[in-house]
C-alpha positions as CSV (number, residue, x, y, z in Angstrom):
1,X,-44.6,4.5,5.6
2,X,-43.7,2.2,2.9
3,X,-45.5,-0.9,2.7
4,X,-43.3,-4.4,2.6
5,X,-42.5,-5.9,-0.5
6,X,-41.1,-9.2,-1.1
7,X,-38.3,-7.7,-3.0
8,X,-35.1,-7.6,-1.9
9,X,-34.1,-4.0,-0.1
10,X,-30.3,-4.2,-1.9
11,X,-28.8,-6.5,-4.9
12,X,-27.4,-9.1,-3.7
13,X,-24.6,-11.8,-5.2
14,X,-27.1,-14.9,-5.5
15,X,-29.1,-12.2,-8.4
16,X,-25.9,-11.8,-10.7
17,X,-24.5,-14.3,-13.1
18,X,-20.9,-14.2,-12.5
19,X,-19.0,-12.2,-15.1
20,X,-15.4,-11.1,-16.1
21,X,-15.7,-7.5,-14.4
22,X,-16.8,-9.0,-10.6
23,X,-14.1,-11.3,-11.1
24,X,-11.3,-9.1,-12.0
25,X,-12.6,-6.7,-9.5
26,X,-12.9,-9.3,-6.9
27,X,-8.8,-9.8,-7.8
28,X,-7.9,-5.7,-7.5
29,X,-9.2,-5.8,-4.4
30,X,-7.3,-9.1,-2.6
31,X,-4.2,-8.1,-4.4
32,X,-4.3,-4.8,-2.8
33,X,-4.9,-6.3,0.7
34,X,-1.2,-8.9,-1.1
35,X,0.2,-5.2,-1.3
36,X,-0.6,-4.1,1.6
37,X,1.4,-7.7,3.5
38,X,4.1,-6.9,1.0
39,X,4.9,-3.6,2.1
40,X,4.1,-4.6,6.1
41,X,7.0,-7.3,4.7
42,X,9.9,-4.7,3.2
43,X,9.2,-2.4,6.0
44,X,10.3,-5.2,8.2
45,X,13.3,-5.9,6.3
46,X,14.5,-2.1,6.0
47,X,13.8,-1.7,9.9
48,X,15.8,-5.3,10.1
49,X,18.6,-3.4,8.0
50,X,18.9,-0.5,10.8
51,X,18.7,-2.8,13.5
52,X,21.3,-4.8,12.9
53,X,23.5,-7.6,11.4
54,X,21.2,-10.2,13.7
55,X,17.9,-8.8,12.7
56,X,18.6,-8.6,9.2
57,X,19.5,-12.2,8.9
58,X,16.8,-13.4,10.7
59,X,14.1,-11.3,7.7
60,X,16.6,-13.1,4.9
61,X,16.3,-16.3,6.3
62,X,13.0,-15.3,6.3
63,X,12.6,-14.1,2.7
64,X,14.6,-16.5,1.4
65,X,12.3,-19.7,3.3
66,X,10.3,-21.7,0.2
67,X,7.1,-19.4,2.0
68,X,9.1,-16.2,2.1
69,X,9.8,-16.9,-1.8
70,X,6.6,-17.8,-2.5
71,X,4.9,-14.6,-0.7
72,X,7.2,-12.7,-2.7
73,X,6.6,-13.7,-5.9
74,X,2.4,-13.2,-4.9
75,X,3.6,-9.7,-4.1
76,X,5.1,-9.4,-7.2
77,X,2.1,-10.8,-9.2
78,X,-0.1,-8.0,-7.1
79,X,2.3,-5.4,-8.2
80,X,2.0,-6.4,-11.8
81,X,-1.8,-6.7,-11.7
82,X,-2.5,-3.4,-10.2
83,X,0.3,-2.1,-13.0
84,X,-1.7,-3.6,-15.3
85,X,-5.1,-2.7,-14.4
86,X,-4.2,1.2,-14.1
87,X,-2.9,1.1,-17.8
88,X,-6.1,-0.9,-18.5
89,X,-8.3,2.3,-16.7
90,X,-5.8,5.2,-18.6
91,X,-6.9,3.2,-22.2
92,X,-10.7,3.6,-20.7
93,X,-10.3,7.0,-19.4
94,X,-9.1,7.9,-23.7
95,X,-12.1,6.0,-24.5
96,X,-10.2,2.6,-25.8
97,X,-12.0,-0.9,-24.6
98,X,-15.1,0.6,-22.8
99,X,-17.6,-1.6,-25.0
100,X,-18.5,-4.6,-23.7
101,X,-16.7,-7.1,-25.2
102,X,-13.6,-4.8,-25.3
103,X,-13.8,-5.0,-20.8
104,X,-14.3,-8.6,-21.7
105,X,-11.3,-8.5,-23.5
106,X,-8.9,-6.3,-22.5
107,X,-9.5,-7.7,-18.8
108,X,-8.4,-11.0,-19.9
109,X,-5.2,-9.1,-21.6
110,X,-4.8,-7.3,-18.2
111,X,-4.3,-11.1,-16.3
112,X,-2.3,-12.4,-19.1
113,X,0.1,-9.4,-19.2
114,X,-0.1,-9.3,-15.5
115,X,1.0,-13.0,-15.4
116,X,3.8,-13.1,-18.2
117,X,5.9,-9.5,-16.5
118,X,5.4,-11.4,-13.1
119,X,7.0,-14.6,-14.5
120,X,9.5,-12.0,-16.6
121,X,10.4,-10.2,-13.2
122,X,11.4,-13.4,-11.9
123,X,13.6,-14.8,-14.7
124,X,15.4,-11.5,-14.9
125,X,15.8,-11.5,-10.8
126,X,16.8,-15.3,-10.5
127,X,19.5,-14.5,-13.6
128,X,20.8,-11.6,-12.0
129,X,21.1,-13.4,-8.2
């Protein structure tokens, strides 16, 4: 039987100096619970679509609501991140960025890029409407 310490038995949060990693995995992991709403949300529309005429417009007056909107342009932003983070893990499976200051780097690169072809998606969409 192990004697009692007054260490702790696991790591905990309080221990760790917040860094760009936690963060950025902190963020893959709520914007795949986002992904997860968005696709509850366009299964709802497509079952809307088969329905009916009634349903349907009831989900576009739905999507098209300033909160509608603004879910799915967070949806979009989740798409883009996870896009962006999976290109950022291919480059570290071929060895590029896995130094410290490269993760420091490219994961600031990952947001960035993240941010910019959700913004881009949105341009292109609002022109096309």
């Amino acid at each position: 039987m192990a004697h009692a310490t007054n260490r702790p038995l696991s790591p905990h949060l309080s221990i760790y100096k917040l860094q760009v990693s936690m963060i950025l995995s902190g963020l893959h992991r709520i914007t795949g619970f986002g992904l997860l709403l968005g696709t509850l949300l366009f299964a709802w529309w497509i079952i809307a679509a088969a329905v009916g005429p009634r349903a349907f417009l009831t989900v576009q007056h739905f999507i098209g609501s300033p909160i509608g909107l603004l879910f799915l342009f967070g949806w979009t932003f989740c798409l883009m991140y996870h896009l962006c983070n999976g290109v950022r893990h291919l480059l570290w499976d071929i060895g590029i960025g896995i130094e410290i200051e490269g993760i420091k780097l490219g994961g600031w690169i990952m947001v960035g890029c993240a941010v910019g072809l959700t913004v881009l998606a949105w341009i292109v969409g609002i022109a096309s409407w």
